[in-house]
C-alpha positions in Angstrom: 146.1 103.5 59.5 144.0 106.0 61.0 140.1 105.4 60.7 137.9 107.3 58.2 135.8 110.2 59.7 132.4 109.4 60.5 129.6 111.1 59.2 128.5 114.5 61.1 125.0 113.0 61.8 126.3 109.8 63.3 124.8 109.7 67.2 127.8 108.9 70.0 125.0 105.9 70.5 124.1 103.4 71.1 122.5 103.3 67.3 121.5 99.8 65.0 124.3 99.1 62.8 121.1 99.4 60.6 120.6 102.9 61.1 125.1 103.6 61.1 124.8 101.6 57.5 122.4 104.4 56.6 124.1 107.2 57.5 126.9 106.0 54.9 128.9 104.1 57.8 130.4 100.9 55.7 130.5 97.3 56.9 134.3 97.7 57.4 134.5 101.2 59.1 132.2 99.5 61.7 134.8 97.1 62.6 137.6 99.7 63.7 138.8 100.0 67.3 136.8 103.0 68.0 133.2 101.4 67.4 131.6 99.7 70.6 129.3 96.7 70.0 127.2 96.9 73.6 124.7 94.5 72.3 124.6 92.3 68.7 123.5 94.5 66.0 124.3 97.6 68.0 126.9 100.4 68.0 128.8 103.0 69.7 131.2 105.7 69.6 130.9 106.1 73.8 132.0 103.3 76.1 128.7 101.1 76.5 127.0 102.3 79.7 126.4 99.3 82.3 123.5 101.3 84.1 120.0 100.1 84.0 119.0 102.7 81.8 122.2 102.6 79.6 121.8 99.1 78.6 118.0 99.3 78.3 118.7 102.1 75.7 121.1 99.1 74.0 119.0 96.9 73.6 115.9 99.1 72.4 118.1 100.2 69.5 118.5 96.5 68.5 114.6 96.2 68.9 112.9 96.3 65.2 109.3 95.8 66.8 107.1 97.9 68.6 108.4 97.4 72.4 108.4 99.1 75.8 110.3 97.8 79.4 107.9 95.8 81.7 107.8 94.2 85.3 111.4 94.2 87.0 113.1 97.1 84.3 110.3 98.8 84.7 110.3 99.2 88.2 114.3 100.4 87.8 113.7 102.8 85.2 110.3 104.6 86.9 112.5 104.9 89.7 110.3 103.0 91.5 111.3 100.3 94.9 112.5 96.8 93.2 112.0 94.1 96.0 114.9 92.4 96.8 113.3 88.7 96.2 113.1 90.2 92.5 116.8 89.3 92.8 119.5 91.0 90.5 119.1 92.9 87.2 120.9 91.0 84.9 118.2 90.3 82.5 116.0 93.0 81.2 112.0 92.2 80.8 110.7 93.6 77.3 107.4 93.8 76.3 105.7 93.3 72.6 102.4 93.0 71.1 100.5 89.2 71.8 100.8 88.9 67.6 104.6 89.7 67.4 107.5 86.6 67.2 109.5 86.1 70.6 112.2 88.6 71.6 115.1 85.9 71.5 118.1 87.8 72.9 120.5 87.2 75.5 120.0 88.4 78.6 116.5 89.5 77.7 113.3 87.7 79.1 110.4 88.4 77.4 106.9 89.4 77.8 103.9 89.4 75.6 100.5 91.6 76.0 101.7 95.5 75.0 98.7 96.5 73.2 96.6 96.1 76.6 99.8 97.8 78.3 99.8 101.9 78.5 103.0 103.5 78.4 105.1 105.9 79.2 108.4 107.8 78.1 111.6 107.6 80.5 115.0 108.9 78.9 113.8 108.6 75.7 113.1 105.1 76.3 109.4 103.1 76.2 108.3 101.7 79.7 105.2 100.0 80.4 103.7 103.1 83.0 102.9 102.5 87.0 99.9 101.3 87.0 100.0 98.4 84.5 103.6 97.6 85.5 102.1 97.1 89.5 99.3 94.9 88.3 102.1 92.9 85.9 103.9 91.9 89.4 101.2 89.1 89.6 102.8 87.7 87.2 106.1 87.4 89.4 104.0 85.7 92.1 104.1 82.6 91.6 107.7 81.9 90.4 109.3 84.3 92.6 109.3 84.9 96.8 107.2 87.9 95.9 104.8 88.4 99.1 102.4 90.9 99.8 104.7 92.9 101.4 106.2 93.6 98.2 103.3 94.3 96.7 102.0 96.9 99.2 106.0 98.6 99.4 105.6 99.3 95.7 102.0 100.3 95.2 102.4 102.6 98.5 105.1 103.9 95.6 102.8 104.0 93.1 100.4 106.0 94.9 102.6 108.4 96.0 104.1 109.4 92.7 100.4 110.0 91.8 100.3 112.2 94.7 103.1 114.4 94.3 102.9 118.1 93.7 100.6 120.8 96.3 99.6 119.5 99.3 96.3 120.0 98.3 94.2 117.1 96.6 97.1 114.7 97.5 94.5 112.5 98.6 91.9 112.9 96.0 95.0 112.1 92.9 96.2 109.1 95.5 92.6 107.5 95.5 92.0 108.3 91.7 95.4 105.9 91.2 94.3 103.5 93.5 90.9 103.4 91.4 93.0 103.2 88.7 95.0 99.8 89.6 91.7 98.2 90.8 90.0 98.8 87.1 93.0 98.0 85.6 93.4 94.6 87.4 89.7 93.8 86.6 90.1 94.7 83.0 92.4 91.4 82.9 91.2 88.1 82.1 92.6 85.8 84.6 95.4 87.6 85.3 98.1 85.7 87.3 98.7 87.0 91.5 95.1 88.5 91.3 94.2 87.3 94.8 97.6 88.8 95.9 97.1 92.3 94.3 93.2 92.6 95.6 94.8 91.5 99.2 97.1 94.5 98.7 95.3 97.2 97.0 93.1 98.2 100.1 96.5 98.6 102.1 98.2 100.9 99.9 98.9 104.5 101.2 100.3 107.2 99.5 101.6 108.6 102.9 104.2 105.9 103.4 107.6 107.5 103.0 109.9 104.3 102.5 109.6 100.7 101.6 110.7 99.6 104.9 108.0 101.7 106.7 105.4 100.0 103.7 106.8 96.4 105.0 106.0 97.3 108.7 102.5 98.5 107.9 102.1 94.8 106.1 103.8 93.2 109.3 101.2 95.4 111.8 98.0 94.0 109.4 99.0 90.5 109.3 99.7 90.5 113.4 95.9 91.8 113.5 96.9 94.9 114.8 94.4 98.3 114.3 95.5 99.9 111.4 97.8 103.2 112.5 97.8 106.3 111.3 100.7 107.1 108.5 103.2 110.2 109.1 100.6 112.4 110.8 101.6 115.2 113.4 100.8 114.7 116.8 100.4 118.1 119.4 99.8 118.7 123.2 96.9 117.7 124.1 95.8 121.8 125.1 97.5 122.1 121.5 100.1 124.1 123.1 102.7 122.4 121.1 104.1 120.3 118.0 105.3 117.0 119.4 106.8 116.1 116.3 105.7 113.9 113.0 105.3 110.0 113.7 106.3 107.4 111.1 103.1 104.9 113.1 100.4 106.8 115.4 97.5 105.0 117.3 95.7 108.0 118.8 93.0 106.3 121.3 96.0 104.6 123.0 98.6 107.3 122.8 101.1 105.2 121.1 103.4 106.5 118.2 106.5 104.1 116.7 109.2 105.8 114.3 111.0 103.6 112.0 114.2 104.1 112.1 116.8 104.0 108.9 120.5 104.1 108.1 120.6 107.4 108.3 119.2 107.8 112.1 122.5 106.4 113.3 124.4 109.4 112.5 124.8 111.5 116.2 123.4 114.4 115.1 120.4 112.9 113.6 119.8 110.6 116.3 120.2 113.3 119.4 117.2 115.0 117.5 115.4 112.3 117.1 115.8 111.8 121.1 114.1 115.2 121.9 111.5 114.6 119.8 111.0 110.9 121.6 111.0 112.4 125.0 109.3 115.3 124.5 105.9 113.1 123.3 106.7 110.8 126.1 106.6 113.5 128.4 103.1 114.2 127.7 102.0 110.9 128.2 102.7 109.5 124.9 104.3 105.4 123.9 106.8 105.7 121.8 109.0 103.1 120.1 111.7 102.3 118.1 111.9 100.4 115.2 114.9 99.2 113.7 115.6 96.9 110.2 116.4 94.1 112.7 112.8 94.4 114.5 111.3 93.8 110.8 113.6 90.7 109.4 114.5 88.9 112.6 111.6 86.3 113.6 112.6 86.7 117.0 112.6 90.8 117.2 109.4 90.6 115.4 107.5 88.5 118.0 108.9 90.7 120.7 108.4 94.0 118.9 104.8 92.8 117.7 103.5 91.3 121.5 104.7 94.5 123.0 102.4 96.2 120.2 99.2 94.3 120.9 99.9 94.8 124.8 100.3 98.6 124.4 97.3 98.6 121.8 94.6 95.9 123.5 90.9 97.4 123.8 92.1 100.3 120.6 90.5 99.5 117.2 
């Protein structure tokens, strides 16, 4: 027997059966072939959608309390780096007011604490914003392998979406969201990680292009090395030419590093980033390599890091 029409105003989903009931859906019309159930209490006329953002919308239309996406979904849906020790996404962290009962849902872990949250609006969906969700990873501290590395790769992030737009006053925004995390952070009473976060927040830079490039910075400042500069340009020294834009540049000892990611290994890519190399190093400049395998491997690391303080000894 073919299925009744639905109603004109019924959404392709995902909606609370709830809200289908209302529309004049019955109890029995739900139960037809061509009504998805992504998540108890929840239907659809589309096939349910297995992204992040797809089952985050799910789940929120299950949701009967105030409620917004923290910590791990958060990161995901503000498109912002997840660390890997974060592990896989299976669960999806929701946040509700301190007062409210416990979320008690499968596949959901949840958080308490959203009226001291501020948040923001990402496909329609509620997400605990940047700042608050980077000062939640303290949280994740303690129970996870978080590190500061993790922390720096996704406040650098955090900094740098603050930054974005003209050239001009990049700085000024980046600083104004790093004040931001620090009043944030001190807002909190006894906020789990704090020692971790106020480690981290004075190495965050908006000018770090990738989270690999955020881990080497972290690597550099625990070997003691001087701080570099962050993907500046270097010239000629009669400024007669551009040498080319370095990923790590220590100007007193005319030493410059590029980190180098998937995507240098294509030929093209990497015969330019050759005449680039040479042409610093023919006026006078260091230049290195750095590969994902100088950055995990203990033993790369000590080599890459002891030919670093060598080429770097007397510099501040």
């Amino acid at each position: 027997m073919k299925p009744a029409p639905l109603p004109s105003g019924m959404p392709r989903g995902p909606v609370s059966v709830r809200e289908a009931r209302a529309l004049g859906v019955g109890r029995g019309r739900l139960r037809r072939g061509d009504i998805r159930h992504p998540v108890r209490g929840v239907v659809s006329l589309d096939e349910p959608d297995t992204t992040l953002a797809g089952r985050a919308a799910a789940l929120s239309a299950a949701l009967t309390r105030p409620h917004a996406f923290s910590h791990r979904t958060a990161l995901g849906l503000l498109a912002l780096p997840v660390p890997e020790s974060l592990g896989s996404a299976d669960s999806l962290d929701v946040m509700t007011e301190t007062a409210a009962g416990r979320v008690r849902r499968r596949g959901c872990v949840h958080h308490r604490g959203l009226e001291s949250r501020s948040v923001t609006t990402v496909t329609g969906l509620s997400v605990v914003d940047p700042i608050h969700t980077w000062c939640d990873l303290g949280d994740l501290v303690g129970s996870t392998r978080l590190g500061l590395g993790d922390l720096v790769m996704v406040g650098d992030a955090v900094l740098a979406r603050a930054a974005r737009g003209t050239r001009k006053g990049a700085s000024d925004r980046a600083e104004a969201s790093r004040a931001a995390l620090a009043a944030v952070l001190s807002s909190r009473v006894r906020p789990r990680g704090k020692r971790g976060l106020e480690a981290a927040l004075p190495l965050l830079d908006y000018r770090s292009k990738s989270p690999m490039e955020s881990w080497a910075r972290v690597i550099f400042h625990e070997a003691g090395l001087p701080r570099p500069e962050i993907n500046v340009e270097v010239f000629a020294d009669d400024g007669s030419g551009f040498l080319g834009e370095f990923d790590f540049v220590w100007r007193a000892a005319r030493v410059a590093a590029e980190y180098q990611g998937g995507h240098h290994a294509d030929r093209r890519q990497r015969a330019q980033d050759s005449a680039k190399l040479q042409c610093a190093r023919d006026e006078g400049w260091t230049v290195l390599e750095i590969w994902v395998e100088d950055l995990r491997h203990l033993g790369r690391r000590v080599t890459l890091l002891t030919r670093l303080a060598h080429l770097l000894r007397g510099t501040t």
